[in-house]
C-alpha positions, -999 to +999 in steps of 0.1 A: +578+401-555+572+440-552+554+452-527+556+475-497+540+452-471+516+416-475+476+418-462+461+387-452+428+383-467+406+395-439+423+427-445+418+430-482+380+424-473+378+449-447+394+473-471+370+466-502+340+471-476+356+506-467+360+514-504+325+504-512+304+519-482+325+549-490+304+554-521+276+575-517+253+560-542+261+527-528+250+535-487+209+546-501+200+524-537+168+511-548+169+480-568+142+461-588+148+425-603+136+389-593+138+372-558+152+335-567+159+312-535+142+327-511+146+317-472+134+325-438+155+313-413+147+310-376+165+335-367+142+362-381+165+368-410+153+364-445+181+360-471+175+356-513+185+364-544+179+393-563+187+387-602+179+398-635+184+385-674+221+395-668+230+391-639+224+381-596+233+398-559+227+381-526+209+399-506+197+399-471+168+413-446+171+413-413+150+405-387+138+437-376+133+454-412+114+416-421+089+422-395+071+457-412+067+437-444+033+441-452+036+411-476+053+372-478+080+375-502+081+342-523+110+331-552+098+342-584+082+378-573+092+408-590+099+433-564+119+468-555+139+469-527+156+498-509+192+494-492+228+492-493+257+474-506+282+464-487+306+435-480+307+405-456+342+400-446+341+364-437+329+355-471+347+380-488+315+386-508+289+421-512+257+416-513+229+440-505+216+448-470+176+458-478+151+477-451+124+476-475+109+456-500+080+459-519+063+449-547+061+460-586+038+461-604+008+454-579+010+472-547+025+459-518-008+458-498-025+444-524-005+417-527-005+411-490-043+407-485-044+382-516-019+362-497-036+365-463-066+361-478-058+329-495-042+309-466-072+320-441-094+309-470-074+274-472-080+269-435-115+278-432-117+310-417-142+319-442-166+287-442-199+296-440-209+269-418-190+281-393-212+315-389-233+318-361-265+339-366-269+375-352-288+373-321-328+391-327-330+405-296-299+417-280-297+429-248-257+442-245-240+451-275-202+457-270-185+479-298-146+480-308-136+510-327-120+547-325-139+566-299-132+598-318-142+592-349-178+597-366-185+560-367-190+555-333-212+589-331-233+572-359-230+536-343-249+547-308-270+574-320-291+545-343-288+520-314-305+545-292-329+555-319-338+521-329-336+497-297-330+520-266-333+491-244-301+480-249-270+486-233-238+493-254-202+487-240-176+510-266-143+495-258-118+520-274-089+511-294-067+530-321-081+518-357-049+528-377-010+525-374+011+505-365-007+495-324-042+495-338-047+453-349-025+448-314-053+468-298-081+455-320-071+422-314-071+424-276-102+439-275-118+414-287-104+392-265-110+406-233-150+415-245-151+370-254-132+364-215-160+394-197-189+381-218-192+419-226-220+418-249-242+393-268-228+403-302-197+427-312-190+449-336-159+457-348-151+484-373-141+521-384-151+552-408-135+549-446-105+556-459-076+543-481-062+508-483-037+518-459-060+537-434-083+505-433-052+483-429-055+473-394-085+453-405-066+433-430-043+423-399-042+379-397-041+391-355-074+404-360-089+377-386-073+349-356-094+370-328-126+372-345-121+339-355-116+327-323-142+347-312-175+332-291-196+360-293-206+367-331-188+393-346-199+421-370-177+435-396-183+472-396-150+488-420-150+516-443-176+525-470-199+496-490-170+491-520-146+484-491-135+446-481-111+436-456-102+404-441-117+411-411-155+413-429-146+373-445-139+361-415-166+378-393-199+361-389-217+391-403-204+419-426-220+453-426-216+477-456-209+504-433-212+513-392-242+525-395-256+495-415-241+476-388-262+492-362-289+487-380-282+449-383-272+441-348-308+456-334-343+454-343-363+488-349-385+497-319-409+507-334-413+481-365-416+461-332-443+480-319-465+475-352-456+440-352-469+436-316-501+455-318-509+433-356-506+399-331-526+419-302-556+428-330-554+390-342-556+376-303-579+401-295-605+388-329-593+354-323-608+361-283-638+374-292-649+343-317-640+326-289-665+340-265-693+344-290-694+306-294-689+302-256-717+326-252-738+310-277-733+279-265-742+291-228-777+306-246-786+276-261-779+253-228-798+280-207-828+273-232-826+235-231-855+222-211-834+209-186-823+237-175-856+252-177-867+223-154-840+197-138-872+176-128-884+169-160-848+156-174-853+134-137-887+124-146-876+113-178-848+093-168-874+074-146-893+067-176-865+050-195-856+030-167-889+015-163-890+011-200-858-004-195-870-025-164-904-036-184-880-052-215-857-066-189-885-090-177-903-096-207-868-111-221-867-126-193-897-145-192-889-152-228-858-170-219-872-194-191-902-201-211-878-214-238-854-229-212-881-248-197-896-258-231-861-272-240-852-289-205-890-308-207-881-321-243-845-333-231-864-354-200-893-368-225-864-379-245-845-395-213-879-408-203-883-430-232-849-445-227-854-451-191-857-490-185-886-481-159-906-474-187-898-505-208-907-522-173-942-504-180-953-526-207-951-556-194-912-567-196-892-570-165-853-573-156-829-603-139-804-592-117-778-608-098-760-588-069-773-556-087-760-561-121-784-570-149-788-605-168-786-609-205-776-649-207-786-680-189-757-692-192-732-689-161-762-697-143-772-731-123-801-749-104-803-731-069-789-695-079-809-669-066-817-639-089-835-610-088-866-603-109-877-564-113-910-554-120-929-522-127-943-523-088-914-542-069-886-571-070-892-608-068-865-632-053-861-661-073-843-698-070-831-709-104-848-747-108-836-755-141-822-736-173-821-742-212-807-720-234-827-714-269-809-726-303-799-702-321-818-696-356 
């Protein structure tokens, strides 16, 4: 075997990853092909595969570089991605080493809202039923935005022209870069935990996608979500959506419009007030031309003219009243008497005194009445009642009459 000297294999590797990170072209590449097996790992670190119809590299993101992706990469997306090739010694394998990644085709930021938009959607941050109502009347409104930029000169200057009476909190934060939905989110946060107003608006001026980004943040979306004050949605111009106005419980077109929304108009409120005071004020005066005419015609009556004569003429009914009180009176012993006379006529003529009246009379014996000889003997002593006294009898003899 020829051969100055033998390497061991870690050496060989260490050698080809000299040879290759020596290449120029190899240390700064952009690549474009399809991510295939595609895994985050808890670590932070997100490894794949990039391939094409000819071929496949491993590839691999760490954690730090992972965490600015603006997107979720998933197997099957078509992306470009920026690195270096290099080898892994242990494995004895290259594979590229990306810092960024982003997606063909449709941009990168596009591609991350319809993500975040989808699962926030699937869990119901957008439900409509969840949505509280603006409140009418506010009396502290708290606003998060830029305090530099025109929105928030636009925001207070209609607040103050529309609804004066209200108090507005501005609780500054940065709007764009990388600290802004850190800052956003906070704020809202802190105005929920200090009840800072009765309704909060959140928003910035327009711009591009990426200006407006902080808005598309899920930190954001999870703080107005979680938000118990309702939240309005002020970002960029009307064509302009972010995540942040789907999730919110009102979304303005624009700070301005959101201004308008949050408060009434003073002095729509004014010509509403003084249309109810005409219609009280009508409604009192109908009011006290019946009272009044109802006083006049009392005031006429005659007993007002004269409280005797109503007195006099109360007398009058009651000795009306008194006079057919005893003629139904009268009436009703009259025929009380006529019907107690008739019931002792009719007791009269069963009453054995009068039967004693024509002639008959009645045997007793120890008070009770006879009606048969028989039980009866020579010497008994009986009773014999007449119409003017009683006789006392002795029986001398008895005979009973045959019967027909």
């Amino acid at each position: 075997m020829q051969s100055d000297r033998v390497y061991s294999v870690s050496e060989i590797n260490q050698w080809i990853k000299q040879l290759i990170e020596s290449d120029r072209r190899l240390a700064d590449v952009y690549i474009k092909g399809e991510l295939s097996n595609y895994k985050i790992y808890p670590s932070g670190h997100h490894y794949f595969t990039l391939k094409d119809e000819n071929g496949v590299l491993k590839g691999v993101m760490f954690r730090g570089e992972a965490s600015k992706l603006v997107f979720r990469p998933e197997s099957g997306m078509k992306v470009i991605i920026r690195g270096r090739i290099s080898v892994y010694p242990r494995d004895g394998l290259y594979q590229l080493y990306a810092s960024e990644m982003i997606a063909e085709g449709a941009g990168a930021l596009y591609l991350a809202f319809e993500q975040l938009k989808k699962r926030l959607g699937d869990k119901g941050y957008f439900d409509e039923s969840r949505k509280r109502p603006i409140p009418k009347y506010p009396q502290r409104i708290c606003i998060i935005t830029s305090p530099a930029g025109a929105a928030v000169r636009d925001m207070l200057r209609i607040l103050r022209k529309r609804y004066p009476v209200c108090e507005v909190i501005l609780l500054p934060v940065r709007v764009q870069g990388e600290e802004a939905p850190g800052e956003i989110a906070y704020a809202l946060d802190y105005a929920n935990r200090h009840g800072l107003g009765e309704v909060i608006i959140a928003g910035r001026g327009g711009g591009s996608m990426e200006d407006l980004w902080a808005f598309n943040d899920e930190r954001v979306a999870e703080a107005i979500y979680c938000s118990a004050i309702p939240v309005i949605s002020a970002v960029g111009h009307e064509p302009d959506f972010t995540i942040s106005d789907f999730v919110a419980d009102l979304r303005a077109a624009t700070p301005s419009n959101a201004a308008e929304l949050a408060v009434p108009d003073m002095k729509e409120l004014y010509i509403r007030l003084n249309t109810i005071d005409s219609r009280i004020r009508a409604s009192l005066d109908r009011q006290m031309k019946f009272l009044r005419q109802r006083y006049s015609n009392a005031a006429g009556s005659r007993v007002m003219q004269d409280p005797m004569n109503y007195v006099n003429d109360m007398r009058m009914q009651l000795d009306a009243a008194e006079n057919m009180f005893k003629i139904y009176f009268k009436r009703g012993i009259a025929g009380k008497r006529a019907a107690f006379e008739q019931m002792a006529a009719a007791l009269d003529a069963l009453s054995p005194l009068a039967v004693l009246g024509r002639g008959y009379s009645i045997a007793t014996r120890e008070g009770r009445a006879l009606t048969s000889v028989k039980g009866m003997g020579k010497g008994d002593k009986l009773e014999l009642r007449l119409t003017d006294g009683v006789l006392d009898c002795v029986v001398e003899n008895q005979s009973i009459l045959k019967e027909q």
